[in-house]
KOLDRENRO-695317 format. One record per atom (N, C-alpha, C): x, y, z; residue in one letter. Coordinates in steps of 0.05 Angstrom, whole numbers, plus 5000, padded with zeros to 4 digits. Last residue first. Layout:
% KOLDRENRO-695317
XYZa;...
% end
This chain:
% KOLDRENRO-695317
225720871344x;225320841371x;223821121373x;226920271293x;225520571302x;224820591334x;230719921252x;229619941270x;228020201282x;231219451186x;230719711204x;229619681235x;235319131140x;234519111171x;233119421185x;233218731084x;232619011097x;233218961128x;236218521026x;235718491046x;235218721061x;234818380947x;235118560981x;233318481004x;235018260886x;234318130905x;236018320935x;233618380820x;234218500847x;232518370869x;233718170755x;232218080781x;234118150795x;232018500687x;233218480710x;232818390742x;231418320617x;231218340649x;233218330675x;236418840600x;235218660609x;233018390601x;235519180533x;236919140558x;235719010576x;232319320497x;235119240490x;236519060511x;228019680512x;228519270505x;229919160500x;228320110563x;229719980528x;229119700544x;226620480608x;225320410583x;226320350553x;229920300634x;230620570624x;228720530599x;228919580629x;230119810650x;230320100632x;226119160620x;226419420595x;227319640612x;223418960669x;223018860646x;224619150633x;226118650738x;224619050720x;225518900690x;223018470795x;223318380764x;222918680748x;225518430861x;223518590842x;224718460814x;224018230927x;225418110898x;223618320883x;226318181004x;224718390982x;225718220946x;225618121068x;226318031035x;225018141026x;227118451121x;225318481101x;227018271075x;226418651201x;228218511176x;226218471157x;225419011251x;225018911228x;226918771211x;224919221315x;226619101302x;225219001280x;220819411354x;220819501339x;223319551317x;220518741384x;219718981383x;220019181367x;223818421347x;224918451369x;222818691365x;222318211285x;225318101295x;224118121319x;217818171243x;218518391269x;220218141271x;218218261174x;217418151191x;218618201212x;216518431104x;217118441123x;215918341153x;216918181033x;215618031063x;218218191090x;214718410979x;215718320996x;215018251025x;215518470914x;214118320924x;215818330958x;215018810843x;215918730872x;214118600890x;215718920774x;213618720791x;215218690817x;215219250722x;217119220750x;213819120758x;217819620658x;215619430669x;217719260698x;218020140612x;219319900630x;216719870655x;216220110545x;214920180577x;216720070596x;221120190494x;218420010510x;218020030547x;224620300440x;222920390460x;221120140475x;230720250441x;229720030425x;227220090447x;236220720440x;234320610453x;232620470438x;242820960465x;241420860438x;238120670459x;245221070507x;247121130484x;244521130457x;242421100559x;244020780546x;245620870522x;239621350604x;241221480574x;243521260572x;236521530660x;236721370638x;239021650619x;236021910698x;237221630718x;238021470690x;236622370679x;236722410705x;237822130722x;239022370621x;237022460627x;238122410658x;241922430550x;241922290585x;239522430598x;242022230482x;241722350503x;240822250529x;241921960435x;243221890460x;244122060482x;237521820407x;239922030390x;241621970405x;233821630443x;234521390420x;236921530408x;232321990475x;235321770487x;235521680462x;229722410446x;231722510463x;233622230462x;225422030430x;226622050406x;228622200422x;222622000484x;224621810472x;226321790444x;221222550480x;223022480505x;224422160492x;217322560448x;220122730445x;221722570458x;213622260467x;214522150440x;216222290438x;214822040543x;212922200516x;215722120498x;215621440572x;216221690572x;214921770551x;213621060627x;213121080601x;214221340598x;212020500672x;213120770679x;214220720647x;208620140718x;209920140683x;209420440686x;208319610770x;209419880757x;210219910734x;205219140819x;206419280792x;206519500779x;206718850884x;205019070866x;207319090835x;205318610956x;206218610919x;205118710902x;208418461009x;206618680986x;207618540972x;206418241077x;206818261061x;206418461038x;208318481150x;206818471115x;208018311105x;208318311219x;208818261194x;207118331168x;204818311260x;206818571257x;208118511230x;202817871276x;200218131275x;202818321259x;202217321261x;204517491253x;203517811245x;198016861241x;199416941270x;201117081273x;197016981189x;197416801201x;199716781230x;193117411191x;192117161189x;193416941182x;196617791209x;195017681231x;193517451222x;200618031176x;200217811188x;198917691201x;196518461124x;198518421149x;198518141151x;198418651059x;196918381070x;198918351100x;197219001003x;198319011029x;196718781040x;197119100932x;196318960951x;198018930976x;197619530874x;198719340891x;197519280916x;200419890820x;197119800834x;198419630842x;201420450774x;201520250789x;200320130810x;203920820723x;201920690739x;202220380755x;205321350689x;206521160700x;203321070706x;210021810647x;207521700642x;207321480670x;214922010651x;213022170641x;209622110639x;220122000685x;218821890678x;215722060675x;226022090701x;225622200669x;223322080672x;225722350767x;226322130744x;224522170722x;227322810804x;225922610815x;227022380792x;228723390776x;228923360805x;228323050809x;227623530719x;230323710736x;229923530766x;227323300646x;226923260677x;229323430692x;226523870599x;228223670610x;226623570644x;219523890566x;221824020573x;223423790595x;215523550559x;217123710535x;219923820542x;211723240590x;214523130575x;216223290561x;207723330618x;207823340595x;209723280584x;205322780657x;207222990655x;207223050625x;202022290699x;202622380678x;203922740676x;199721720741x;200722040729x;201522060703x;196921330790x;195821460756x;198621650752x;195920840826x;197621140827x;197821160795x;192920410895x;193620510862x;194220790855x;191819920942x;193420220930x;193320230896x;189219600990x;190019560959x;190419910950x;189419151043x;189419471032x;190319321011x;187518741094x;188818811066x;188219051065x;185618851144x;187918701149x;189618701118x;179018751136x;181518801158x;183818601160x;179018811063x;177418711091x;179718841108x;180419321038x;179019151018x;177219031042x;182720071035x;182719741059x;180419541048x;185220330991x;182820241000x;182820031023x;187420840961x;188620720975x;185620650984x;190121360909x;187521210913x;188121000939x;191921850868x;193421640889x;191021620902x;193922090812x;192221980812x;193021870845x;196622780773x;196322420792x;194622460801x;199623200724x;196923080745x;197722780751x;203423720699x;202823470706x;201023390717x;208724150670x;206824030695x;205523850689x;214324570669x;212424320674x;210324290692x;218025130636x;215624950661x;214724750641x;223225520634x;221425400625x;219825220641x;229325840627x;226525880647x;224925860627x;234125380591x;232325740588x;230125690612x;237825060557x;237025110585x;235525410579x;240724800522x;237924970506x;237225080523x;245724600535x;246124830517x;243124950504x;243824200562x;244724360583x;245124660558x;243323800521x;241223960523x;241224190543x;246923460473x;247723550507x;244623760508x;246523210427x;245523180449x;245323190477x;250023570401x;250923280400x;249823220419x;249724040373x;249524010409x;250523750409x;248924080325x;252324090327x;250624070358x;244223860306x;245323650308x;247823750320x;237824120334x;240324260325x;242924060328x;232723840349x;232824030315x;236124150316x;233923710398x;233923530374x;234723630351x;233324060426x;236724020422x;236023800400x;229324220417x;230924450414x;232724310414x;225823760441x;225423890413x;227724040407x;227023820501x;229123560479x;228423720451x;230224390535x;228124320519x;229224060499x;233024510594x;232824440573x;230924330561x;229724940647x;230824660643x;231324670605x;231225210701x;232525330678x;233125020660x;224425220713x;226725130731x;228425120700x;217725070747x;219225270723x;221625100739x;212024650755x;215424680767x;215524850736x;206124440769x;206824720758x;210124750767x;200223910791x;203324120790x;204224250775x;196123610820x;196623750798x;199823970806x;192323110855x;195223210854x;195223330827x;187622820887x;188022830855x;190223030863x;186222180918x;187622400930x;187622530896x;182321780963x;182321850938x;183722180938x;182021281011x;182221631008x;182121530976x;178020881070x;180020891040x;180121221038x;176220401119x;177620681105x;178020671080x;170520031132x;173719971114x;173920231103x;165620051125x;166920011150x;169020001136x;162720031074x;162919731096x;165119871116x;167720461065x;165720291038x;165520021061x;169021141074x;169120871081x;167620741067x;173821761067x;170421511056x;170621321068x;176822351044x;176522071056x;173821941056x;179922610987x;177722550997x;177222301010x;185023180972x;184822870985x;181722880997x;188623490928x;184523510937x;185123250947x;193123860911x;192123660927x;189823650938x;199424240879x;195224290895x;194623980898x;204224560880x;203024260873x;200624390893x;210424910849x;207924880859x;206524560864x;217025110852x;215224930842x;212924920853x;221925600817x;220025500831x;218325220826x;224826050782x;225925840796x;223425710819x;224126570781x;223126520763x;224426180768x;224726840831x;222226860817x;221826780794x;228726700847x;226926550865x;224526610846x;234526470827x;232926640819x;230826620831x;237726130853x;237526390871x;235926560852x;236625440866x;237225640842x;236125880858x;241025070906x;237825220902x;239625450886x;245424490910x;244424780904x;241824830892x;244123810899x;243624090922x;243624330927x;241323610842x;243623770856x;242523860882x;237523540790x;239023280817x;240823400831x;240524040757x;238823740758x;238523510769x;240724670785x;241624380768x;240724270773x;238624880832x;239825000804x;240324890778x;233124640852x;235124630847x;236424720816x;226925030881x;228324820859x;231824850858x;222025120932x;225325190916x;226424930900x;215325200930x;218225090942x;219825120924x;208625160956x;210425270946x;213625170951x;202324720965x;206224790967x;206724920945x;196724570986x;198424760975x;200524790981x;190424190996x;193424241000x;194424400984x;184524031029x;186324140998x;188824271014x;181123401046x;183823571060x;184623711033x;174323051079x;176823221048x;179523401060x;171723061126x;171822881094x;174022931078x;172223441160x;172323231164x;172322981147x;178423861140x;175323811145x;175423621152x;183424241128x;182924041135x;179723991154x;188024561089x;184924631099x;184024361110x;194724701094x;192924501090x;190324561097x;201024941058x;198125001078x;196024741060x;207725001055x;205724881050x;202624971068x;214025251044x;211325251051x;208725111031x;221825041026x;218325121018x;216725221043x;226424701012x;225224901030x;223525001020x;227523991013x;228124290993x;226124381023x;231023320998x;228923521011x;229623821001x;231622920973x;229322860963x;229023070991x;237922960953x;237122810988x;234422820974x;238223270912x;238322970912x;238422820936x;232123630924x;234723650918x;235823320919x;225323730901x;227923620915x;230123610907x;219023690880x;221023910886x;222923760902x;218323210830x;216823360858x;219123530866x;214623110783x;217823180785x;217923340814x;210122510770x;210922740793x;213622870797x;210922040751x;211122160728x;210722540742x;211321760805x;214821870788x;214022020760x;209221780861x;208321900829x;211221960821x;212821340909x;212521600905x;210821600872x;213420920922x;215021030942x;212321300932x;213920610872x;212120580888x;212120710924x;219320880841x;216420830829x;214120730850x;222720660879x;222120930878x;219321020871x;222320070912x;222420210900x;220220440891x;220419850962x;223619940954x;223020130936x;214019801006x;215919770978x;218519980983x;215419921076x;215119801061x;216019691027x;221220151113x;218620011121x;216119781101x;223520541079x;224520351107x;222820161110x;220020761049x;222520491040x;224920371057x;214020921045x;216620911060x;218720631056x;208720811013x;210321011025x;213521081033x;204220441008x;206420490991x;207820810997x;200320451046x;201420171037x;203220181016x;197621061046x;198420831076x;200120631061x;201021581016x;200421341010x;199921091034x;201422201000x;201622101021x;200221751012x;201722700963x;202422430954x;203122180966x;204923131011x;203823100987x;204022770978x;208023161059x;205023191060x;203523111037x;212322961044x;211422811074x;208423041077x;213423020990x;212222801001x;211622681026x;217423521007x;214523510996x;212623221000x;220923501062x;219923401038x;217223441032x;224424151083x;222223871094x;221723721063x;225224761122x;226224441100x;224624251109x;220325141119x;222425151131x;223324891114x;213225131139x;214325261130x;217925101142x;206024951146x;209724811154x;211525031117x;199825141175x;201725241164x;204324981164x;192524921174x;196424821182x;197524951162x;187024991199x;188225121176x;191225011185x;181224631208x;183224651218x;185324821194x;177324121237x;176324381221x;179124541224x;178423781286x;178323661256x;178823901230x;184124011331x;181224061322x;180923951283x;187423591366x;187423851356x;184223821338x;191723361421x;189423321406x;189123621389x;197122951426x;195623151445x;193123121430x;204922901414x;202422841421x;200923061428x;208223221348x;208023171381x;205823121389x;210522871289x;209123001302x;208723011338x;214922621267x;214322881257x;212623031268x;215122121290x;217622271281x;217322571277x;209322101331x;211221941316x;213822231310x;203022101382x;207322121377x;208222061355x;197022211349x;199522061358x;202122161365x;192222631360x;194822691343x;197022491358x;185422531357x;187922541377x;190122551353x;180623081348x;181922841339x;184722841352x;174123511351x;176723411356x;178423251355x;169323901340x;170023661347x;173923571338x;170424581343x;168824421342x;170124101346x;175425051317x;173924981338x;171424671327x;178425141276x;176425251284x;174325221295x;187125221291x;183725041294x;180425331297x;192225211267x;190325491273x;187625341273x;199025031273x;195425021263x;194125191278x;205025041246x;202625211256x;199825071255x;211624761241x;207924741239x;206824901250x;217324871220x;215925041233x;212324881219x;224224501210x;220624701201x;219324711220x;227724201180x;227524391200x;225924481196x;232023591149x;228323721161x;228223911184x;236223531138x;233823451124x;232523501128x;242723641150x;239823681168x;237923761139x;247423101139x;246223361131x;242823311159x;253522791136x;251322911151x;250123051141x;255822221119x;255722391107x;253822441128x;261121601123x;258721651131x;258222041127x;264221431054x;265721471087x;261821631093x;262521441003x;263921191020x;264321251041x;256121640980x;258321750994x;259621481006x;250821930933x;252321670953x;254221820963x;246022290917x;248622400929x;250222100938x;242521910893x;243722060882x;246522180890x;240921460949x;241021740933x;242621770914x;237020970969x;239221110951x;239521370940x;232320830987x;234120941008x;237321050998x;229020550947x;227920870950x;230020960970x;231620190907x;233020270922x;232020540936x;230720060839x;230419880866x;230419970892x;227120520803x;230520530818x;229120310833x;224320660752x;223920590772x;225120410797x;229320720714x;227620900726x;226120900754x;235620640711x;232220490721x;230820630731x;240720850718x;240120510695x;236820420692x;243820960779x;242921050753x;241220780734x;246321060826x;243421060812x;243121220794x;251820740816x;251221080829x;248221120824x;250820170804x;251620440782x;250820760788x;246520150860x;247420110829x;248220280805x;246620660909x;244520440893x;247020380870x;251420730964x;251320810936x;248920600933x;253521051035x;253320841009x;252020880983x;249521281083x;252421201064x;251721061054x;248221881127x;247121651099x;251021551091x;245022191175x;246822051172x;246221841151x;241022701191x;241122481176x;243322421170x;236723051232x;239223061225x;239522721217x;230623451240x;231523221235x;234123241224x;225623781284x;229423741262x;230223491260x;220124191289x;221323941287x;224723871264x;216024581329x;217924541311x;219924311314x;209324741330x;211324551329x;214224591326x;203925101348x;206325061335x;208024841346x;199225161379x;198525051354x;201424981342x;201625621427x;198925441423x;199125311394x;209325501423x;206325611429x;204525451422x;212225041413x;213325241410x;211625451426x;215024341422x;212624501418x;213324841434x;219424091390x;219424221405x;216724281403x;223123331370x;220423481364x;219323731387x;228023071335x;227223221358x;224023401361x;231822451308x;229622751304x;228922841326x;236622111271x;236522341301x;233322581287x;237921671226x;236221911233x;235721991260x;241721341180x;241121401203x;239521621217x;243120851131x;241421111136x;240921121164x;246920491088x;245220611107x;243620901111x;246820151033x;246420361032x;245420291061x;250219740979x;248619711004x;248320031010x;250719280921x;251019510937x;249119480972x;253518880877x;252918870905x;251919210916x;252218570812x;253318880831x;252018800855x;254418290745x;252818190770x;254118420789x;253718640684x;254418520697x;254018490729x;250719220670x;250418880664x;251018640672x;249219780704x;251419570694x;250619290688x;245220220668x;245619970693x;248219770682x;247120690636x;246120510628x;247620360660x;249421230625x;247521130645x;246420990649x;252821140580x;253921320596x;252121280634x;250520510556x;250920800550x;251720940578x;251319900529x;251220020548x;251920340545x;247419360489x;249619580487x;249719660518x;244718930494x;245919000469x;247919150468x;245418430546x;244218770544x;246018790515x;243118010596x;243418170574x;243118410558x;245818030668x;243418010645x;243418180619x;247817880732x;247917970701x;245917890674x;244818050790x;245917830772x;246717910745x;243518410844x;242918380821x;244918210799x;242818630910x;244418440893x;243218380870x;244318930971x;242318950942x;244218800920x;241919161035x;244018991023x;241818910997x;240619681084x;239919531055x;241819481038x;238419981141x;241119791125x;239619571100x;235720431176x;236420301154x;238020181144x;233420691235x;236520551225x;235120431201x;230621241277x;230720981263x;234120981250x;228321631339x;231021481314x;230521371303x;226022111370x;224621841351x;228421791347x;223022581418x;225622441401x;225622181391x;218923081438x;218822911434x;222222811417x;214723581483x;217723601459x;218223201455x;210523721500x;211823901497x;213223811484x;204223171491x;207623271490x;208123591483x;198623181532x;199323371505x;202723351513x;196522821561x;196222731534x;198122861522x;197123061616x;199222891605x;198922741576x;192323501612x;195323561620x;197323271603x;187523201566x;188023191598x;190823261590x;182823511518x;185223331529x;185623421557x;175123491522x;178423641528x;180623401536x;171823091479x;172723071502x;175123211512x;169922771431x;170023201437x;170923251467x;171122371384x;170622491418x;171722791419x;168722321325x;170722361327x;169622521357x;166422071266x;165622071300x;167422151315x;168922121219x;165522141224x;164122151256x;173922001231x;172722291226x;171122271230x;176321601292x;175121581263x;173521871258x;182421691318x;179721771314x;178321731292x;187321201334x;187121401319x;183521531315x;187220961403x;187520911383x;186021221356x;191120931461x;188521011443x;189320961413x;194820841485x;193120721500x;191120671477x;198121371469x;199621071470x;197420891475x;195621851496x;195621731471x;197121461452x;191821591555x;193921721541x;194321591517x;188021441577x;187221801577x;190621821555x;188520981610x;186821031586x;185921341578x;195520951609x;193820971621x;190721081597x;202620731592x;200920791586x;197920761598x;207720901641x;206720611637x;203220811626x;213821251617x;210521251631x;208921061622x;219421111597x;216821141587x;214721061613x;223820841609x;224221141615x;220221241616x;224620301587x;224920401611x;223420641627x;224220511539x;221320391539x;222020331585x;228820731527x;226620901525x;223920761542x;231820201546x;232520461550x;229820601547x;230519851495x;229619761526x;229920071540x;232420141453x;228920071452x;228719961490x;237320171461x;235920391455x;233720371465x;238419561460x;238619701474x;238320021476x;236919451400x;236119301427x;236319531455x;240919801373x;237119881375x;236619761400x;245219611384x;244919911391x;241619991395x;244319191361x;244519091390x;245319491399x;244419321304x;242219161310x;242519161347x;249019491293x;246919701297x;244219561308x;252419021304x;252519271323x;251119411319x;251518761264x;250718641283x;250418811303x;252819071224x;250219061224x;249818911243x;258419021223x;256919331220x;253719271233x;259018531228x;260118611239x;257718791245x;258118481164x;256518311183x;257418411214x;262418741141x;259518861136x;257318701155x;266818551159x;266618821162x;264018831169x;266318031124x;266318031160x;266018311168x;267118261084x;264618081080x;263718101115x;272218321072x;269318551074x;267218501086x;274517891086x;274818101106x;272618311104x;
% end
């Protein structure tokens, strides 16, 4: 009867899109060569100087998508199991996700855009057990009955300085039209840091492409977020025709993975700087992005709870206003037309407790995008990529005593890099209907050898209007 529930569920979100997608595409102005549906994105180095026309530029715009991810993992050996340790035995989970967004244009250069999010369901063992989590559409927060929150309210500004010009597509976050290459952007208000920072074409979004977290995002990056993965900040961008530097400021959570914001504001914070440099090699895009960060946040220190055996490795008892920080690496190249190849460096100092993202201190990872067109399947990928995600020499002398951390803490640890190999194949159903197999292999989950391997096998249905 579950079983029929859950096929049920998903037959009806799938024939809600169908008919969504006929509806809008009804409603929609048959695209003409002056409009931004017609055109295609500007290349910087050449970029038309031609004033937009009245019907390029949206006043206000509305997107949806749908997520449904079904996740299955088998049983696999394990010495022991600790308070956060992946369950061992064989687990089903699933997890939706629903999104209503609205996009207003405000005055000359402003935006403002809301997004309201509908989520249910749980990753594995509440996500926990793996650093580099199978599941980038799992939160932390799960929930059995469907949950609302507003995830994204903010305010864009740009302030152009004139000269050549570039078209700005429709999508979720942005309103059509055109705006100037040379350019200052304000976004102030809720939003994720990762929807400007640490921007990835072929490893980004876990509707759409890789699952997991580790390739979603720099996990050795403790990026500012509450356990939805959004917070309130400002950010500003200088934007040229080669290079883009970036700057966020933003609010940390009081606790560790929590949705409360710590109300000390001045001594509760997180920073990140961003030098992105674009290029082409033969005609073929690529960027090179370097990321540095600076989070305070009332975290525990492992040294401090180490050196004092009556804590019994609770570290919530060393908590004091203290900082982290860190550097990445995010690189992305189009090889010929039609592959891309990605790669992602970081590192963190490790000393003080993880507070927002995953205990991971060291990482890297490199992987390959491959559309369909060479073999008749313009709308279909493939990926596959590998990930080894490493913690510092405190941080694992922290779990081996048996201390917890954010997604790891088995009781006892037998150290070694955990290691993840994914692979997957999404493919268009129905216009902008998807379905996805996905298999990942995580070697030493929570970085112990004790434990596993582990093979996660998921199914993806998304849609976007």
């Amino acid at each position: 009867m579950r079983a029929r529930t859950k096929l049920t569920f998903f037959a009806l979100l799938a024939m809600t899109a169908s008919a969504a997608a006929s509806l809008k595409a009804a409603d929609a102005p048959a695209p003409d060569a002056e409009s931004p549906a017609a055109s295609q994105l500007v290349d910087h180095a050449e970029p038309p100087t031609t004033p937009p026309s009245d019907a390029a530029v949206q006043n206000w715009n509305w997107h949806a998508q749908n997520t449904d991810i079904l996740q299955y993992h088998p049983g696999f050996p394990a010495k022991y199991s600790g308070p956060n340790s992946l369950h061992a035995v064989n687990e089903v989970k699933e997890t939706v996700s629903l999104d209503l967004m609205v996009g207003r244009r405000l005055w000359n250069g402003a935006e403002f855009h809301l997004d309201g999010l509908m989520w249910q369901g749980f990753g594995f063992n509440n996500t926990l057990g793996v650093e580099g989590f199978p599941n980038g559409e799992a939160f932390r927060l799960g929930t059995k009955v469907p949950n609302v929150n507003f995830t994204r309210m903010f305010i864009r500004q740009n302030i152009g300085f004139g000269g050549e010009q570039e078209t700005v597509e429709d999508d979720e976050l942005h309103l059509a039209g055109r705006q100037d290459i040379s350019r200052l952007t304000f976004t102030i208000g809720r939003f994720s840091a990762k929807d400007i920072f640490d921007v990835n074409s072929y490893a980004n979004d876990p509707r759409t492409q890789f699952l997991n977290w580790g390739l979603v995002a720099n996990e050795a990056w403790d990026y500012p977020a509450d356990s939805l993965g959004f917070t309130t900040g400002l950010a500003m961008e200088l934007n040229q025709p080669r290079w883009v530097l970036r700057y966020g400021f933003f609010q940390v959570p009081r606790n560790p993975n929590t949705t409360a914001q710590d109300p000390a504001y001045t001594k509760a914070w997180a920073m990140v700087t961003e030098f992105e440099h674009r290029h082409t090699i033969n005609d073929h895009p690529g960027a090179v992005r370097l990321l540095a960060f600076l989070n305070r946040a009332h975290m525990g220190s492992y040294a401090e709870t180490l050196a004092n055996p009556a804590l019994n490795e609770d570290i919530s008892f060393t908590r004091a206003y203290r900082s982290k920080f860190g550097f990445g690496l995010n690189a992305e190249q189009e090889l010929v037309k039609g592959i891309g190849g990605f790669l992602r460096l970081g590192w963190s100092d490790g000393r003080n407790e993880a507070w927002m993202f995953s205990d991971v201190d060291h990482t890297a990872s490199l992987g390959l995008s491959i559309q369909g067109g060479f073999w008749g399947r313009t709308n279909d990928t493939i990926g596959i990529a590998g990930l080894v995600n490493g913690a510092s020499r405190v941080h694992r002398e922290f779990f081996a005593a048996g201390g917890t951390g954010i997604l790891a803490g088995d009781g006892a640890l037998s150290y070694h890099p955990e290691e993840i190999l994914e692979t997957y194949y999404d493919f268009q159903i129905w216009k902008t209907i998807h379905g996805a197999f996905d298999y990942q292999f995580i070697s030493n989950p929570a970085f112990n050898r004790d434990r596993g391997p582990v093979h996660v096998f998921s199914l993806r249905l998304h849609w976007s209007l």
